[in-house]
C-alpha positions, -999 to 999 in steps of 0.1 A, spaced: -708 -269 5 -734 -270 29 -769 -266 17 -806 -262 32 -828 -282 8 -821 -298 -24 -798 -290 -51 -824 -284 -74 -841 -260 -45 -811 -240 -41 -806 -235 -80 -840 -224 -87 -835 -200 -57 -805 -189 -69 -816 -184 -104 -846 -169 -93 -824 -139 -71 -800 -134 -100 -828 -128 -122 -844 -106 -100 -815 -91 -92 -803 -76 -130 -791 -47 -134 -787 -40 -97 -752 -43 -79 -751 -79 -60 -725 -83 -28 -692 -101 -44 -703 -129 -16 -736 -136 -34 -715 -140 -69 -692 -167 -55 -718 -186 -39 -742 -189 -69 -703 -204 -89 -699 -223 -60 -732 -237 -66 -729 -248 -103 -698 -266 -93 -714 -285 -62 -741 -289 -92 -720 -305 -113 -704 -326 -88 -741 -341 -73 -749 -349 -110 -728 -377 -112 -742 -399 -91 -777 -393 -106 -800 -408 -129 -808 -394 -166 -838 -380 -158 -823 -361 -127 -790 -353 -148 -814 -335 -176 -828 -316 -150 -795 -304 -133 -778 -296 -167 -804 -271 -174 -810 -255 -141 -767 -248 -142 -775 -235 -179 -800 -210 -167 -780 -199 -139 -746 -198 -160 -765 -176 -179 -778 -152 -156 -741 -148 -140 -727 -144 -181 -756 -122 -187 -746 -100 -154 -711 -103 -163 -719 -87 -195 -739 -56 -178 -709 -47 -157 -691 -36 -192 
Protein backbone atom coordinates (compact mmCIF):
# COMPACT_ATOMS: atom_id res chain seq x y z
CA UNK A 1 0.00 0.00 0.00
CA UNK A 2 1.35 3.14 -0.97
CA UNK A 3 0.78 6.00 1.28
CA UNK A 4 1.43 9.95 1.38
CA UNK A 5 2.43 10.66 4.98
CA UNK A 6 2.51 8.57 7.99
CA UNK A 7 0.41 5.78 9.06
CA UNK A 8 -0.83 7.62 11.85
CA UNK A 9 -1.53 10.64 9.21
CA UNK A 10 -3.48 8.59 7.02
CA UNK A 11 -5.66 6.97 9.95
CA UNK A 12 -6.58 10.09 11.54
CA UNK A 13 -7.57 11.29 7.98
CA UNK A 14 -9.38 8.40 7.40
CA UNK A 15 -11.18 8.37 10.65
CA UNK A 16 -11.80 11.86 10.39
CA UNK A 17 -13.76 11.33 6.57
CA UNK A 18 -15.66 8.36 7.88
CA UNK A 19 -16.84 10.24 10.73
CA UNK A 20 -17.70 13.02 8.68
CA UNK A 21 -19.06 11.07 6.36
CA UNK A 22 -22.10 9.08 8.53
CA UNK A 23 -25.04 8.58 7.42
CA UNK A 24 -24.15 9.60 3.87
CA UNK A 25 -23.45 6.94 1.04
CA UNK A 26 -19.52 6.59 0.65
CA UNK A 27 -18.04 5.15 -2.93
CA UNK A 28 -17.37 1.19 -2.28
CA UNK A 29 -13.62 2.37 -3.25
CA UNK A 30 -13.42 4.59 -0.21
CA UNK A 31 -14.68 1.46 2.03
CA UNK A 32 -11.85 -0.87 0.86
CA UNK A 33 -9.30 1.52 1.19
CA UNK A 34 -10.04 2.63 4.87
CA UNK A 35 -9.89 -1.87 5.48
CA UNK A 36 -6.93 -1.80 3.54
CA UNK A 37 -5.62 0.67 5.90
CA UNK A 38 -6.17 -1.16 9.22
CA UNK A 39 -4.45 -4.09 7.79
CA UNK A 40 -1.30 -2.09 6.47
CA UNK A 41 -1.88 -0.73 10.21
CA UNK A 42 -1.57 -3.76 11.73
CA UNK A 43 1.20 -4.85 9.69
CA UNK A 44 3.55 -1.39 10.35
CA UNK A 45 2.80 -2.09 14.14
CA UNK A 46 5.07 -4.82 14.43
CA UNK A 47 8.05 -3.32 13.95
CA UNK A 48 7.28 -0.55 16.44
CA UNK A 49 7.90 0.45 19.85
CA UNK A 50 5.12 0.28 22.83
CA UNK A 51 4.50 3.70 22.84
CA UNK A 52 3.93 3.82 18.98
CA UNK A 53 2.05 0.29 19.10
CA UNK A 54 -0.54 1.98 21.89
CA UNK A 55 -1.06 4.64 19.56
CA UNK A 56 -1.79 2.45 16.36
CA UNK A 57 -3.99 0.06 18.30
CA UNK A 58 -6.32 2.79 19.06
CA UNK A 59 -6.29 4.83 15.97
CA UNK A 60 -7.40 1.08 14.11
CA UNK A 61 -10.09 0.88 17.07
CA UNK A 62 -11.57 4.20 16.22
CA UNK A 63 -11.61 3.62 12.63
CA UNK A 64 -12.92 -0.22 13.08
CA UNK A 65 -15.51 1.53 14.66
CA UNK A 66 -16.62 4.05 12.38
CA UNK A 67 -16.71 1.28 9.42
CA UNK A 68 -18.90 -1.23 12.14
CA UNK A 69 -20.85 1.74 13.06
CA UNK A 70 -21.49 2.52 9.12
CA UNK A 71 -22.05 -1.08 8.62
CA UNK A 72 -24.69 -1.03 11.11
CA UNK A 73 -26.56 2.21 9.37
CA UNK A 74 -26.85 0.36 6.02
CA UNK A 75 -29.49 -2.14 7.91
Amino acid sequence: MKLHGSITANLENAIASAHRLRGHSVYSDTISYWQELIREARRIRMDRNETERARLDALIVRLETELISRERERR
